[in-house]
N, C-alpha and C positions, 0 to 999 in steps of 0.2 A: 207541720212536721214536728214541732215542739212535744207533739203526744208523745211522742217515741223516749224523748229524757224519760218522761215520767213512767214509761214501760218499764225501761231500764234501769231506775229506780227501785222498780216493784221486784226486778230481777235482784236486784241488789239486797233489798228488805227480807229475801227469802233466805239469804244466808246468811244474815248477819252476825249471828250470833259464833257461826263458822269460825275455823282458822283463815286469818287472810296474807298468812306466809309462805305457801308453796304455792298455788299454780299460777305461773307464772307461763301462760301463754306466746305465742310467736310472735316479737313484737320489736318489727325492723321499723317501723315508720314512730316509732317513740320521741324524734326527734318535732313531729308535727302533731302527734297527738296530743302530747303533754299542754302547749299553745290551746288548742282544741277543750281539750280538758276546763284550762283556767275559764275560757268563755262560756265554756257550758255550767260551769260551777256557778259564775256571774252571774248570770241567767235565771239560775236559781235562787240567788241571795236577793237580786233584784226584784223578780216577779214572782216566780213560781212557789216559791218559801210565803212570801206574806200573803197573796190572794190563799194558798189551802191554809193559812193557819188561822184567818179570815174566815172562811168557811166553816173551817169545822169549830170554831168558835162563837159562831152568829147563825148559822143552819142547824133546827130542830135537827134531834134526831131521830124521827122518824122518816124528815127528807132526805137526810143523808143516806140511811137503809134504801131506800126506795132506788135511790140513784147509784146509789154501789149495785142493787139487785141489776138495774136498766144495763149499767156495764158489764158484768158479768154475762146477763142474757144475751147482749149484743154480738158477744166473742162467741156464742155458741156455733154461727157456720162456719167462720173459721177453724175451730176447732172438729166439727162435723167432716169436712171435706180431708182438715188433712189427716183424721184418723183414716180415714177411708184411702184414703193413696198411701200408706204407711202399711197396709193391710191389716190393721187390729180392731178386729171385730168387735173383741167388746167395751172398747170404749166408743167406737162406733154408733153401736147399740144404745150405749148409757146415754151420750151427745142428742139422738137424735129421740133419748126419752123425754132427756131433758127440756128440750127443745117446743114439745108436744105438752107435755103437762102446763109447763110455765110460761106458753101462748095461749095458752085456754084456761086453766085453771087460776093460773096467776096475773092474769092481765094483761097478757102481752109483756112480762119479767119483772112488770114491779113487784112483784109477791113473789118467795121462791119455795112454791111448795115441794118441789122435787125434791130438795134436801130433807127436808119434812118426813120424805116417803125411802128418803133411805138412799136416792139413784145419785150414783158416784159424780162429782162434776171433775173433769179435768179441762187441759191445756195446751194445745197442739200446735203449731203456728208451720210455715215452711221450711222454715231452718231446721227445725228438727223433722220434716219429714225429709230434708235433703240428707241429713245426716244419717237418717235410716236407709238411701239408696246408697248409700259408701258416699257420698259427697265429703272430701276432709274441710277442714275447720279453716285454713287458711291464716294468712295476716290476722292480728287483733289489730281493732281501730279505734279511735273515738270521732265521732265527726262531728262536726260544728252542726247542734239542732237536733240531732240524729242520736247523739249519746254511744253509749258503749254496744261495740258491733264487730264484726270476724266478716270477711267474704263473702262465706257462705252465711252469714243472716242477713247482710245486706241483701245479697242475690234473694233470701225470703222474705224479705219485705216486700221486694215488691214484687216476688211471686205469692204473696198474703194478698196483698190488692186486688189482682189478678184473678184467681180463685174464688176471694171470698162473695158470694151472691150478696150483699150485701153493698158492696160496690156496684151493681149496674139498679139498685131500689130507687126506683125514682126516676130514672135518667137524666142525665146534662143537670140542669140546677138543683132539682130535685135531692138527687144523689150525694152532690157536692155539700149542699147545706147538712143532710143526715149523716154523712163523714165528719164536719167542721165540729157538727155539734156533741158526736159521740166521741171524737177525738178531745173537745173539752172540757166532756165528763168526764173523762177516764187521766186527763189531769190533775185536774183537783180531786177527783176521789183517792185517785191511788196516790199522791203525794200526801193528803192529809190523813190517810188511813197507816201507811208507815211511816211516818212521820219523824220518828224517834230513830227509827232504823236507818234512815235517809241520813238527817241528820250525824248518826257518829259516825257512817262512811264518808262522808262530805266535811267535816266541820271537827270531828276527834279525833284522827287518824294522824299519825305525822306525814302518811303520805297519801292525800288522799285519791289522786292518780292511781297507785300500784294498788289501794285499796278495792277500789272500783274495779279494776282491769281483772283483779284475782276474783272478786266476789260474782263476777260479770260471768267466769268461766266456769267456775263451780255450778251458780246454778245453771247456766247452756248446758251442761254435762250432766247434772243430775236428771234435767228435763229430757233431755233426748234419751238417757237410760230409763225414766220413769219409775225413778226413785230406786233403782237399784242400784247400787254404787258396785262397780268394780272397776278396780284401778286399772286391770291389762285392757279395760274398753272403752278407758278413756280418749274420745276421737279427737287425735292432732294435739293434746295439751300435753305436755310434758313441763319437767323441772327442769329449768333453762337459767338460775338465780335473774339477780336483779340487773337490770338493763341498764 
């Protein structure tokens, strides 16, 4: 479950450079998050900070490419399936280009010709396709192991599970081990690839809580709009100041 911080992280890395004073999400359980917070913070200063600094300190970089490539390709039916229940055809399309070149061309992902050849990669998980049925956004959370989360992306978590074809590969052990193991790349890749970004939400922030909670919500909102920004379509975030 620990994969999920470092998702949330990578959530975080996308906007870092953002303002992290206005969205200021629905956040009645602040009282347990914050607790929440401090451990998942620990967590990181503990384990997850030194094993990727490790990494990307003592791993060629050409392993590391290959393994960023393996993550990236991995998320591809996840992202396949929830274009397709979202109804947008053409990232649909591009998903399930992707998908084809970079299993045959590239080796089954470690090579990413696709990009090579132009075809768009994006990022679709079930939170945002709930958010595209009207599903609202709900509480904001943080949960111990789980990281920065809303209702409605916990409910897609584990309707991402559920979904993704990649979850019955294998079956019973099979499955479980190609989970453990792509959930431990997708750790240390994506913790030591923003790395810096990670860092000044976590560690230069005077509050790194509200910093998280707001960077958390921007990009969920920018993601589920797909990079369009308009403020009246902001689902469920308002300015609520500081809790």
């Amino acid at each position: 479950m620990a994969s999920v911080i470092a998702l949330s992280f990578l959530a975080l890395s996308g906007c870092a450079q953002q303002s992290t004073t206005v969205e200021n999400g629905y956040d009645p359980a602040q009282y347990l998050n914050r607790p929440f917070h401090a451990f998942n913070k620990g967590l990181d200063t503990a384990i997850i900070r030194p094993v990727s600094k490790g990494y990307g300190a003592v791993v060629p970089a050409t392993i590391k490419h290959v393994v960023n490539n393996e993550v990236r390709f991995l998320s591809l039916p996840k992202t396949l399936v929830n274009s397709a229940l979202q109804g947008n055809v053409e990232r649909t399309g591009d998903t399930a280009a992707r998908i084809v070149v970079n299993a045959t061309l590239g080796g089954l992902g470690a090579l990413d010709p696709a990009t090579e050849m132009n075809i768009p990669e994006h990022d679709e998980d079930f939170g945002q396709t709930l958010a595209v049925w009207g599903v609202n956004q709900g509480p904001y959370y943080e949960l111990p192991l789980l990281g920065p989360s809303s209702s409605r992306d916990f409910a897609g978590t584990i309707g991402d599970f559920i979904i993704n074809p990649l979850s019955y590969v294998g079956g019973g052990t099979g499955s479980t081990l190609l989970g453990v193991g792509r959930r431990v790349a997708t750790i240390v890749d994506t913790r030591s690839t923003f790395s810096d970004a990670i860092d000044e939400a976590l560690y230069k922030s005077p509050d790194s809580y509200a910093t998280v909670r707001n960077l958390y919500l921007q990009r969920r909102n920018n993601a589920i709009l797909n990079g369009n920004i308009d403020v009246d379509a902001r689902p469920d975030i308002y300015e609520a100041g500081e809790f």
